[in-house]
C-alpha positions in Angstrom: 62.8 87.6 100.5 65.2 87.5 103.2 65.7 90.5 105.7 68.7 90.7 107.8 69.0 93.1 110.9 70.2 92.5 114.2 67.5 95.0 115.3 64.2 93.1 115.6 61.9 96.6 115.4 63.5 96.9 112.1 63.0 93.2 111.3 59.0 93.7 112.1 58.6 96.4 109.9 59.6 95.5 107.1 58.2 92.3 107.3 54.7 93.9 108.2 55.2 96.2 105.5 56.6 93.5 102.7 54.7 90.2 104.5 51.4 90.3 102.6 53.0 90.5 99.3 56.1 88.2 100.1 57.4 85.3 101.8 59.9 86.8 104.4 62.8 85.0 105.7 64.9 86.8 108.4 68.1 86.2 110.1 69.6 88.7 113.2 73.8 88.8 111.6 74.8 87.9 108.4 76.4 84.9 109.1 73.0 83.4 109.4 71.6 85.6 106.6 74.1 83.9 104.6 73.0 80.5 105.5 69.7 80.9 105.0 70.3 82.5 101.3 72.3 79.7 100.6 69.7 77.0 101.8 66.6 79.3 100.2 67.4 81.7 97.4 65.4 84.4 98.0 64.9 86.6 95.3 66.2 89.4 97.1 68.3 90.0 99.9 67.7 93.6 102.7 70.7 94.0 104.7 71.7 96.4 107.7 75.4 97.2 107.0 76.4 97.3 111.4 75.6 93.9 112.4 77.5 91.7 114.7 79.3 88.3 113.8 79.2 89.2 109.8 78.5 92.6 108.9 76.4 93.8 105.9 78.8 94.7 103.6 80.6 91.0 104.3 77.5 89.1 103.6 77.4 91.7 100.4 80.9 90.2 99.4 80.1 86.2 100.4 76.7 86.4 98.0 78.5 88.4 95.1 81.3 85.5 95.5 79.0 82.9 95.3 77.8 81.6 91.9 73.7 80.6 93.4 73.8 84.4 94.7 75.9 86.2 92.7 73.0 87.9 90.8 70.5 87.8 94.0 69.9 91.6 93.9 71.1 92.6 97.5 69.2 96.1 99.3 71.6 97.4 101.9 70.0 99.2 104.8 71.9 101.9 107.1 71.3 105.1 109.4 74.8 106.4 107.3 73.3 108.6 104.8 76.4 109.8 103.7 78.0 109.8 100.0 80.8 108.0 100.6 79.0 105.3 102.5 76.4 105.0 99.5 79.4 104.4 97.2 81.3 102.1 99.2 78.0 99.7 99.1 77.5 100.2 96.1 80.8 99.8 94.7 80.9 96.5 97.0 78.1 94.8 94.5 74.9 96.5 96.1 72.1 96.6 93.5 70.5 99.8 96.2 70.8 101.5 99.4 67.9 102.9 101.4 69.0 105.0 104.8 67.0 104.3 107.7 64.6 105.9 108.7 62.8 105.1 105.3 58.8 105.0 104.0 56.6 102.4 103.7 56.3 103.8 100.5 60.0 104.5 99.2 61.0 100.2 100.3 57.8 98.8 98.6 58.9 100.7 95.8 62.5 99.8 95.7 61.8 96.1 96.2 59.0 95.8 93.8 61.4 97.0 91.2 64.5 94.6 92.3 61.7 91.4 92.0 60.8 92.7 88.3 64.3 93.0 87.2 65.3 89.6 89.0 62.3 88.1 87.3 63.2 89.3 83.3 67.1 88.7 84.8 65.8 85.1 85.4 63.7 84.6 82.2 66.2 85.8 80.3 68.7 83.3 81.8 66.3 80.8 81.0 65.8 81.5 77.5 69.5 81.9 76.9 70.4 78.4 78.5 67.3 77.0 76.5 68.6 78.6 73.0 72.3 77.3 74.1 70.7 73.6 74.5 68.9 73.9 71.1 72.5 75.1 69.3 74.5 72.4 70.9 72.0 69.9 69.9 72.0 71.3 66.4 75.6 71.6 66.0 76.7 68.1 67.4 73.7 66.3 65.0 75.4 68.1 61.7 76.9 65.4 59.7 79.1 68.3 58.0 82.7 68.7 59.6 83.0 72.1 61.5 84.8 74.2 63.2 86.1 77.7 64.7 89.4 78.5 65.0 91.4 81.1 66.5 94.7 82.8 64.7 97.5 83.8 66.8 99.1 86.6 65.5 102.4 88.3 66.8 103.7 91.4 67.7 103.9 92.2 64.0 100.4 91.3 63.3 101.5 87.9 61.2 99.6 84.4 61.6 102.0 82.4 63.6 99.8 79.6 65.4 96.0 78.7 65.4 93.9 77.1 68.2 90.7 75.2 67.9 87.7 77.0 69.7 85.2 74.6 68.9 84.8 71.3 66.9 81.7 68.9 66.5 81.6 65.4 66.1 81.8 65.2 62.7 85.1 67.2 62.5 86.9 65.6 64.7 86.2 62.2 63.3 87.4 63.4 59.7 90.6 65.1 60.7 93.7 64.2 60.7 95.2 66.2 63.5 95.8 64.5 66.8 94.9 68.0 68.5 91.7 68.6 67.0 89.0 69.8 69.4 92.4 70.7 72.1 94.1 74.2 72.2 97.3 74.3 69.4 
């Protein structure tokens, strides 16, 4: 878990509050938060929103644009308790936003839930990539020709082109098309 505050009180209490049940990483501006997510991963991210160097909602933006982070659920901390502040972070990628000053109670809470859902987020990314292995494995080992194509259609709705979407092996060593297995 990586907390990232430029105010070390802040930074000690949630560590003593999260430290027994986590791993804490820490960083004082986001610049360095983002480094360390990069280098480390964690599986979620706390973040004041007024830091110096990189603010909150810009280390928000750099993890969402980043494919190793895009999904890291990200908790954005911030004495604005405002609506419009909540919806700004939120509409920036946040997966939460807890105002300062919050409970002991109310961030063990909201975290727990962001590891569960990042844990069933990663074993379902898991089995998905393993199912995807066991289809392209099975459809390249088919000795029978296959295919999906696409029909472009125009304005009038009539069939005027086709594309391939996906060949196998066997396909594309029985056809007679130079373009199989390449967009029409």
């Amino acid at each position: 878990m990586l907390v990232v505050d430029d105010n070390a009180d802040v930074r000690d209490y949630v560590r003593r509050l999260l430290n027994g049940r986590h791993q804490i990483l820490t960083a004082v501006n986001g610049q360095d938060g983002l480094a360390i997510a990069l280098r480390h991963r964690p599986d979620v991210v706390l973040t004041d929103i007024t830091m110096p160097i990189m603010d909150g909602m810009d280390l928000l933006r750099e993890l969402r644009a980043r494919p190793e982070t895009s999904t890291t659920p990200v908790i954005l901390l911030s004495a604005r308790a405002g609506e419009e502040s909540r919806s700004e972070g939120m509409d920036a990628g946040a997966d939460d936003y807890l105002i300062k000053p919050f409970s002991a109670r109310e961030l063990t809470a909201r975290v727990g839930a962001h590891l569960q859902m990042a844990r069933v987020r990663r074993s379902t990314e898991e089995t998905l990539r393993e199912s995807e292995k066991k289809y392209r494995e099975l459809f390249e080992s088919m000795i029978e020709a296959y295919c999906v194509i696409e029909i472009i259609f125009d304005r009038n709705q009539n069939p005027v082109d086709f594309r391939y979407v996906e060949t196998n092996r066997a396909f594309v060593q029985h056809a007679t098309r130079p373009d199989v297995g390449r967009a029409h």
